[in-house]
KEKE-3310 file (N, C-alpha, C; in steps of 0.2 Angstrom, whole numbers, plus 5000, padded with zeros to 4 digits):
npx = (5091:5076:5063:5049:5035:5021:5006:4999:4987:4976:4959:4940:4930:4923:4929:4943:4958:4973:4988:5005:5018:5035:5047:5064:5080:5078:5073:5059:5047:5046:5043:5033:5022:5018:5006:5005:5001:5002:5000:5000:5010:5004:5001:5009:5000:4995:4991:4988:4991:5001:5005:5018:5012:5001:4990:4980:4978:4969:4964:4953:4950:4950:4944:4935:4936:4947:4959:4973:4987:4998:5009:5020:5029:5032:5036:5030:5018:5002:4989:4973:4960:4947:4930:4936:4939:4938:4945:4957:4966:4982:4999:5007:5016:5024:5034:5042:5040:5049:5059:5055:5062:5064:5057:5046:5048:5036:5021:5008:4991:4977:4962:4946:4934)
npy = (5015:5019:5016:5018:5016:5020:5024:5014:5003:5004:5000:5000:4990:4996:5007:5020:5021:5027:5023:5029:5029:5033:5038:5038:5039:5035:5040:5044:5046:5041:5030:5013:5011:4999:4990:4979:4963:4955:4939:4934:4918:4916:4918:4931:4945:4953:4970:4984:4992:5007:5015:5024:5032:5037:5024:5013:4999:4987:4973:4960:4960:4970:4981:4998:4999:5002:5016:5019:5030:5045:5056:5064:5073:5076:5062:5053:5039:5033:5022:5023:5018:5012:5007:4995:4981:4966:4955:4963:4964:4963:4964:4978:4983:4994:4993:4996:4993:4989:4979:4969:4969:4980:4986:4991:4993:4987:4990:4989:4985:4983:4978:4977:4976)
npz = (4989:4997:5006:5016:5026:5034:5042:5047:5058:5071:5067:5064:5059:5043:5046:5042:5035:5031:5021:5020:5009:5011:4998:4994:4984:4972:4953:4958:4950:4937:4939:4943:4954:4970:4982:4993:5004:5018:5027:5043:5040:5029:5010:5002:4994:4981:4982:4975:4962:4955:4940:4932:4923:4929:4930:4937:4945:4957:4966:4966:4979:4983:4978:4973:4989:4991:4985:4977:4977:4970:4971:4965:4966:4982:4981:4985:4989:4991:4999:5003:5013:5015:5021:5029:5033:5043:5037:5030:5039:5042:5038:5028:5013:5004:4988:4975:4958:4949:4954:4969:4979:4982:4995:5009:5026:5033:5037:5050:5049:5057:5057:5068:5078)
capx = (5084:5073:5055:5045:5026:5019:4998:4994:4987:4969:4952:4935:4926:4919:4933:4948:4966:4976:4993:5010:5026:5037:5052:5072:5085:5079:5068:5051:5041:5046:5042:5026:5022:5014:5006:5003:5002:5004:4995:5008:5006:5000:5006:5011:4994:4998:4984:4984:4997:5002:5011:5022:5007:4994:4985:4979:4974:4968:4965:4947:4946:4949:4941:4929:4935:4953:4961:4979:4987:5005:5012:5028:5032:5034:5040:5025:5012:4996:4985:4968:4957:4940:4925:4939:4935:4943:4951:4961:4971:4989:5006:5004:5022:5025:5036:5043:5037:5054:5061:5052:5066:5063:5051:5049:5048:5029:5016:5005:4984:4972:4956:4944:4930)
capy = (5015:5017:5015:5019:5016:5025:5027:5008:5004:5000:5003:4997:4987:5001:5012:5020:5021:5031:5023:5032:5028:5039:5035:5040:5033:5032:5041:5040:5048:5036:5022:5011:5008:4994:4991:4973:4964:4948:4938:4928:4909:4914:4920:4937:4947:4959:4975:4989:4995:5011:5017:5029:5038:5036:5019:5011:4993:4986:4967:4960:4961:4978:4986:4999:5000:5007:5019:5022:5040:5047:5063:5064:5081:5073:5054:5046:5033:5033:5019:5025:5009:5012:5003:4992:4974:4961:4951:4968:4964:4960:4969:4981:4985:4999:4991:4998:4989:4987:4975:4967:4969:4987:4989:4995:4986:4985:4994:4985:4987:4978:4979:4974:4978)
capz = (4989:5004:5007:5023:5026:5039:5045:5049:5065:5073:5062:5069:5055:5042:5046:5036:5036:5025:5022:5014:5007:5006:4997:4991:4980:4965:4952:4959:4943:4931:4942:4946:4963:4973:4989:4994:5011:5022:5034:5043:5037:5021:5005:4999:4991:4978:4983:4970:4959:4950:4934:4932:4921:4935:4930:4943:4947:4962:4967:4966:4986:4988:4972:4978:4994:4993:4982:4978:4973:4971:4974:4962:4972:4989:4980:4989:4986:4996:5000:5006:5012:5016:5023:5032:5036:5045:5034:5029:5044:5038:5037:5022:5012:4996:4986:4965:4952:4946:4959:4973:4986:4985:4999:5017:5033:5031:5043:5051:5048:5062:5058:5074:5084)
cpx = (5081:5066:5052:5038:5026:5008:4994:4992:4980:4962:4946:4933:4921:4922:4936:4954:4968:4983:4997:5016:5030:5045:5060:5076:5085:5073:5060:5046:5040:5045:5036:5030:5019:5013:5003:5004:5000:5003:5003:5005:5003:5003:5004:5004:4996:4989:4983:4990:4994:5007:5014:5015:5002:4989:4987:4977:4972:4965:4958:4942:4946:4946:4937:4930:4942:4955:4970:4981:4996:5005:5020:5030:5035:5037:5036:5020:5008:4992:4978:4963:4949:4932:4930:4936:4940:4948:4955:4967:4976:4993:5006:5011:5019:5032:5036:5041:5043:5058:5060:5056:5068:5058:5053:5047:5042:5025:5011:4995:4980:4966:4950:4939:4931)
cpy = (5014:5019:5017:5021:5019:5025:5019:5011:5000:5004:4999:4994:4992:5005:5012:5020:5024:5028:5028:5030:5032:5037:5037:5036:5032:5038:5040:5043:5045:5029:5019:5009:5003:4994:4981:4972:4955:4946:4934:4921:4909:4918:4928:4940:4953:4963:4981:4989:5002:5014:5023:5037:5039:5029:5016:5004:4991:4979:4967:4963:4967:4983:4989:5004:5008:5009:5022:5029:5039:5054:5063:5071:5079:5066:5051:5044:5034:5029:5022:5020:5012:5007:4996:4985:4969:4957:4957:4967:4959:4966:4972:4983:4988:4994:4995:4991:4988:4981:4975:4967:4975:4988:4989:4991:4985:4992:4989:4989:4981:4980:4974:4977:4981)
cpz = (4996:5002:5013:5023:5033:5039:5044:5056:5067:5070:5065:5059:5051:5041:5042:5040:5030:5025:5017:5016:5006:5004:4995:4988:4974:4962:4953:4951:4941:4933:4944:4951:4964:4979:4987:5001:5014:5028:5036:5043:5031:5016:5004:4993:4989:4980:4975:4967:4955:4947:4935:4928:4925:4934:4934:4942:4954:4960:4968:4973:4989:4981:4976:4986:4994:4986:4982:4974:4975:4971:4972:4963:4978:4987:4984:4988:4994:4995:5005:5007:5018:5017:5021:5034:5039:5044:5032:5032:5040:5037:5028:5020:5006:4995:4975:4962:4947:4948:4965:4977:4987:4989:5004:5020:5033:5038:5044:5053:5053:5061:5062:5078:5092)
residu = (UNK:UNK:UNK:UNK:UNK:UNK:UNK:UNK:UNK:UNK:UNK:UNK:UNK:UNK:UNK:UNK:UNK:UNK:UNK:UNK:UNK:UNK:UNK:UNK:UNK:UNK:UNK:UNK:UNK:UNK:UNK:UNK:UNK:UNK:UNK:UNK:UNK:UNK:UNK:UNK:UNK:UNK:UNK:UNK:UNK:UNK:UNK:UNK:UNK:UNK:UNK:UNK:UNK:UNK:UNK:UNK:UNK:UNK:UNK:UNK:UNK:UNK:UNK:UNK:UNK:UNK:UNK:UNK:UNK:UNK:UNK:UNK:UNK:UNK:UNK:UNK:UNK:UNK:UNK:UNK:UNK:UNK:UNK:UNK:UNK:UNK:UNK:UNK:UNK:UNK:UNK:UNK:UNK:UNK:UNK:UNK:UNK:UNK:UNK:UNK:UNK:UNK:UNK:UNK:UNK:UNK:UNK:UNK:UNK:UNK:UNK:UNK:UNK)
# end
């Protein structure tokens, strides 16, 4: 199984980023996905998830803002994060929703002036 995030980076306050996962190894269709993320020194923040049928969740502090999406042609999950804000900042991993030691080295999001 492999994972690989890819489209962190630097956002001004306001701005977007579009993350992707793209993944191999396993069924992705029938599988939910997750994106979560990590301040260092602080604990592990689940961000959105979604099911294998398309429902979506998202975490009270990005409701609104960001949106996630799949692409079961390509095997990858997209995190779309919009009107960016500083707290945002933190390493962003995709991870399956069947075992949390399936995910990718993380990408990292700066959000900054």
């Amino acid at each position: 199984v492999q994972l690989v995030e890819s489209g962190g980076g630097l956002a001004q306050p306001g701005g977007s980023l579009r993350l992707s996962c793209t993944t191999s190894g396993f069924t992705f269709r029938t599988n939910g996905m997750k994106w979560y993320r990590q301040v260092p020194g602080k604990q592990l923040e689940w961000v959105s998830i979604i099911y294998a049928n398309g429902d979506t969740y998202y975490a009270d502090f990005v409701k609104g803002r960001f949106t996630i999406s799949r692409d079961n042609a390509k095997n990858t999950v997209y995190l779309q994060m919009n009107n960016l804000k500083p707290e945002d900042t933190a390493v962003y991993y995709c991870a399956t929703l069947r075992n949390n030691l399936e995910r990718g080295q993380g990408t990292q999001v700066t959000v900054s002036s």
